[in-house]
PLY file of the C-alpha trace (Angstrom):
ply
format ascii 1.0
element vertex 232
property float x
property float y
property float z
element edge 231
property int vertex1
property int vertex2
end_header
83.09 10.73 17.19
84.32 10.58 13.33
84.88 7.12 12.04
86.71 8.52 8.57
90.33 8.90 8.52
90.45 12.65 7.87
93.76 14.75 7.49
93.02 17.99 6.31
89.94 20.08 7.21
88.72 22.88 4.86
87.61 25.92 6.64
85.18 28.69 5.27
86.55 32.42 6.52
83.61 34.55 6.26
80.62 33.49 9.16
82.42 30.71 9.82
85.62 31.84 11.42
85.78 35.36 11.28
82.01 37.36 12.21
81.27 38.75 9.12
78.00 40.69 10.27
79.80 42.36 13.71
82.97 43.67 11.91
80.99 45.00 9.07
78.28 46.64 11.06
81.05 48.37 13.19
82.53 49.58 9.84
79.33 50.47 8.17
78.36 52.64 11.21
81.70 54.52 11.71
81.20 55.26 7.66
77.41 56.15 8.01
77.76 58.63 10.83
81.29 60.44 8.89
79.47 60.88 6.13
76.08 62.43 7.80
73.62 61.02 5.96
70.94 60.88 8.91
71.17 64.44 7.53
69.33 63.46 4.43
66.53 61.38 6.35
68.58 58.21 6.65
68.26 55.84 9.43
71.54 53.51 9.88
69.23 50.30 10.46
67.10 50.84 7.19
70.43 51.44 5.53
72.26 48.60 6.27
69.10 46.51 6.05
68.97 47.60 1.93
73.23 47.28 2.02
72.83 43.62 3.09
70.20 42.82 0.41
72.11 44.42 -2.24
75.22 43.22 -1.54
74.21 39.17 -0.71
72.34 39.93 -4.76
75.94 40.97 -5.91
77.72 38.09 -4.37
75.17 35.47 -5.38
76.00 37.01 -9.32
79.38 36.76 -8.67
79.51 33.25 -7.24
77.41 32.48 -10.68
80.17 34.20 -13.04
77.80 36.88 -13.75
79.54 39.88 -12.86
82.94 40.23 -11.94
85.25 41.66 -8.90
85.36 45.37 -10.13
81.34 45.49 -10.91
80.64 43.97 -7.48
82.83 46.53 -5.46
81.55 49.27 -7.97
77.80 48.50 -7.63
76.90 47.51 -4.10
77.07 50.90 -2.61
75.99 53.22 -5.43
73.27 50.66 -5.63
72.03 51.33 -1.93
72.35 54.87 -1.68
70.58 54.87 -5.12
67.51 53.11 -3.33
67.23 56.04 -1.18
67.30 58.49 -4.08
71.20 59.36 -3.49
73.39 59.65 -6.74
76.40 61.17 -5.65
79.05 58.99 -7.07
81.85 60.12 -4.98
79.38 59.09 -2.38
79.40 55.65 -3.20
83.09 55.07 -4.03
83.60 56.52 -0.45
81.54 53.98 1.19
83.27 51.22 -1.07
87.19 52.65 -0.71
86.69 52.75 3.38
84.38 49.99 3.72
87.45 47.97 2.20
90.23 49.38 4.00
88.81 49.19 7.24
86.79 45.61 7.31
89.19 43.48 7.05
91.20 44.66 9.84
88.12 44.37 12.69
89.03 41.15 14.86
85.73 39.80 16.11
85.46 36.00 15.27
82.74 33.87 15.87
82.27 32.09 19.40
84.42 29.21 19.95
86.41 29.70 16.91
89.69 30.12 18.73
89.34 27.53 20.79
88.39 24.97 18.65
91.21 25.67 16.06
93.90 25.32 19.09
92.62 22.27 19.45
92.42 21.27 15.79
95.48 22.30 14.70
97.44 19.83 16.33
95.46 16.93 15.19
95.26 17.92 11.12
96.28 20.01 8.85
94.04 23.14 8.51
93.37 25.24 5.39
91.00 28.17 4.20
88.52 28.19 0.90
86.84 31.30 0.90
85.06 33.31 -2.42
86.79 36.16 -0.66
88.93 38.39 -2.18
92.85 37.41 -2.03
93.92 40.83 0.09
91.11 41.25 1.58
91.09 37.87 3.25
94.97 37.62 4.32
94.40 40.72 5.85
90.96 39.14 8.02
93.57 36.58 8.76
96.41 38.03 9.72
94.85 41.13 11.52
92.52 38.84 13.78
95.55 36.30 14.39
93.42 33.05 12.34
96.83 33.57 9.73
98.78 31.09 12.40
96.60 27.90 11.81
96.63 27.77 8.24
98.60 25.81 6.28
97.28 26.99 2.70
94.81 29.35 1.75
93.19 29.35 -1.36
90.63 32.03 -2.72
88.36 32.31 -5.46
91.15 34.78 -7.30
93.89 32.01 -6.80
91.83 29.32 -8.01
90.31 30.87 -10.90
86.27 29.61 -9.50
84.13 30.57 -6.87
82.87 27.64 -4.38
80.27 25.55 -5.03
82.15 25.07 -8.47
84.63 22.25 -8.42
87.47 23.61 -9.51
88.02 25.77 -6.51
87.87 22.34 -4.16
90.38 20.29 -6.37
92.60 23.23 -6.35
92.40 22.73 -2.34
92.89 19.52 -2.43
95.85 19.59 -5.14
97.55 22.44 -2.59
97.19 20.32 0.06
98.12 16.91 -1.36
95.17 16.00 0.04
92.90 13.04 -1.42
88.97 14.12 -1.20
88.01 10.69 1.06
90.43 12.34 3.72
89.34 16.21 3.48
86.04 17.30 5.09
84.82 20.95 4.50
83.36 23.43 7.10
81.36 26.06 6.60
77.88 28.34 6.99
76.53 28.58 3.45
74.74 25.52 2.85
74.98 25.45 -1.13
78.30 27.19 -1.81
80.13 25.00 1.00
78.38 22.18 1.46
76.85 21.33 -1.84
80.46 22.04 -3.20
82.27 20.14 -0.92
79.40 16.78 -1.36
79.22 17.17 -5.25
83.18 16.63 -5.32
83.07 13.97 -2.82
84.45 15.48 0.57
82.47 15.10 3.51
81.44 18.13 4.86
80.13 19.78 8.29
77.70 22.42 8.22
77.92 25.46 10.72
74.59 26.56 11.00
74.38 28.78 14.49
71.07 29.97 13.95
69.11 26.94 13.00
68.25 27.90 9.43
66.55 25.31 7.41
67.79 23.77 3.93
67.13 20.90 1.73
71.12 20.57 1.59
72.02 17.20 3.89
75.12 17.64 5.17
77.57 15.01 6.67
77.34 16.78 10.39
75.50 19.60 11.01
76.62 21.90 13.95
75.75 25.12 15.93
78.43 25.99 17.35
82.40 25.68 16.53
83.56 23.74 19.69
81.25 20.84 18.60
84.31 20.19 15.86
85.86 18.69 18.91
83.45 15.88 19.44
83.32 14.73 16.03
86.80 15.38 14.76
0 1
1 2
2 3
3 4
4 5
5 6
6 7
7 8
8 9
9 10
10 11
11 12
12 13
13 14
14 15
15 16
16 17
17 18
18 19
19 20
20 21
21 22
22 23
23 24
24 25
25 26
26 27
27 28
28 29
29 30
30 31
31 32
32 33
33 34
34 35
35 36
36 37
37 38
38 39
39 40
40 41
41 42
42 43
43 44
44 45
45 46
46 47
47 48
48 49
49 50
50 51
51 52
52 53
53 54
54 55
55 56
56 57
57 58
58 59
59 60
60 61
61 62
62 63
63 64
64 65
65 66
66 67
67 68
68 69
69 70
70 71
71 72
72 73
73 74
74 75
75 76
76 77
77 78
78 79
79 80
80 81
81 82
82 83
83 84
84 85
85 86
86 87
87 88
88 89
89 90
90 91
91 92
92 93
93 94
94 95
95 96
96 97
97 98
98 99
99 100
100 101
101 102
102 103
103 104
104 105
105 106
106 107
107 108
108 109
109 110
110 111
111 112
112 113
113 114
114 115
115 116
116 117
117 118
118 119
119 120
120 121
121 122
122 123
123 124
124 125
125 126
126 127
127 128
128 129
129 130
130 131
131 132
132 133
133 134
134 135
135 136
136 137
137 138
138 139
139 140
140 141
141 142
142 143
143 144
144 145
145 146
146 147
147 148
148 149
149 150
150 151
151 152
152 153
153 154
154 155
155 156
156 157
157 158
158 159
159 160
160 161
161 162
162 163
163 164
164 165
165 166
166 167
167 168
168 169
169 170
170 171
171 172
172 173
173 174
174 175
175 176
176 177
177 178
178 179
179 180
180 181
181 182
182 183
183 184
184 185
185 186
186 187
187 188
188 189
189 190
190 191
191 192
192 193
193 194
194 195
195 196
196 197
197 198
198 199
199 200
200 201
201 202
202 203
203 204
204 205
205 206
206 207
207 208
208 209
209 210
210 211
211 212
212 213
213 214
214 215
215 216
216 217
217 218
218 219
219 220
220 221
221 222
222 223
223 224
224 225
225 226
226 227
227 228
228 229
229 230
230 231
């Protein structure tokens, strides 16, 4: 069990909460097979292998400051298809336009994660920090039912930083009225999460589900949600 005297727990959204890689790949596919392009030699894996790459090298520029929302959203597609020698423009603002409208309404979460925010959201005050975009994310929330556990939710766009930078954290905490020796942070990404949430002072609790390895040392590390209720 915890020995600190926490109030408020900071919750990532994205692979953390809500299952990033099963609502997407549901999307992706339903886009993929609309738009035929196994008719031009594509195969759906091989695509979506290239979109991941792509679009994990877009957010990692964003997260640094080096390109903003609008090049992101503009790139990532035209970018893939490009890799297969497709140039169509309408193309890729197709795959972007749906890709966004439909996302954020898929419901799958990650195991446990209903069950161990019932359970936690009696005991603290529970908030969201996510680099996710502000409409994009209430609508994850609300459409998959997370919306009712949170107290605040604070985004990238609110807070005018992306996590691991500080400012996004003290914004957090400053919402919250929440002191950083009584806020722990939980989430997947071992440098924008944890690293953030150490180099500002809050403890912090690494999900890591599938064993991956860092030099990041977290406070507790954890593979699966319902674990939150033996430390916390």
């Amino acid at each position: 069990m915890a020995t600190r005297g926490y109030k408020t727990l900071f919750f990532d959204l994205d692979h953390t909460l809500w299952d990033f890689h099963t609502n997407s790949t549901a999307v992706l596919k339903e886009i993929f097979t609309e738009t035929e392009l196994h008719r031009k030699g594509l195969d759906f894996e091989e695509f979506y292998t290239v979109y991941n790459r792509v679009n994990d090298q877009k957010w990692a520029l964003y997260r640094e400051g080096k390109i903003d929302k609008y090049r992101l959203r503009k790139e990532r597609f035209a970018d893939t298809l490009a890799h297969f020698q497709i140039t169509e423009v309408h193309l890729g603002d197709y795959f972007e336009n749906q890709y966004v409208e439909r996302s954020p309404r898929q419901t799958a979460l990650m195991p446990g994660a209903l069950e161990a925010l019932e359970y936690l959201h009696e005991r603290y005050v529970l908030a969201i920090i996510t680099n996710g975009f502000t409409s994009v994310q209430m609508i994850k929330l609300k459409s998959s039912g997370l919306d009712k556990y949170f107290r605040e939710i604070v985004t990238s766009e609110m807070a005018g930083a992306n996590k691991p930078e500080a400012k996004i954290f003290v914004t957090a905490l400053k919402n919250t009225k929440t002191r950083r020796e009584e806020a722990i942070m939980i989430g997947d990404h071992p440098e924008a999460d944890i690293a953030g949430a150490r180099n500002v002072g809050m403890d912090q609790v690494w999900y890591n589900p599938f064993g991956h390895k860092s030099d990041v040392m977290p406070t507790y590390e954890i593979q699966h949600l319902l674990a939150l209720t033996t430390i916390l």
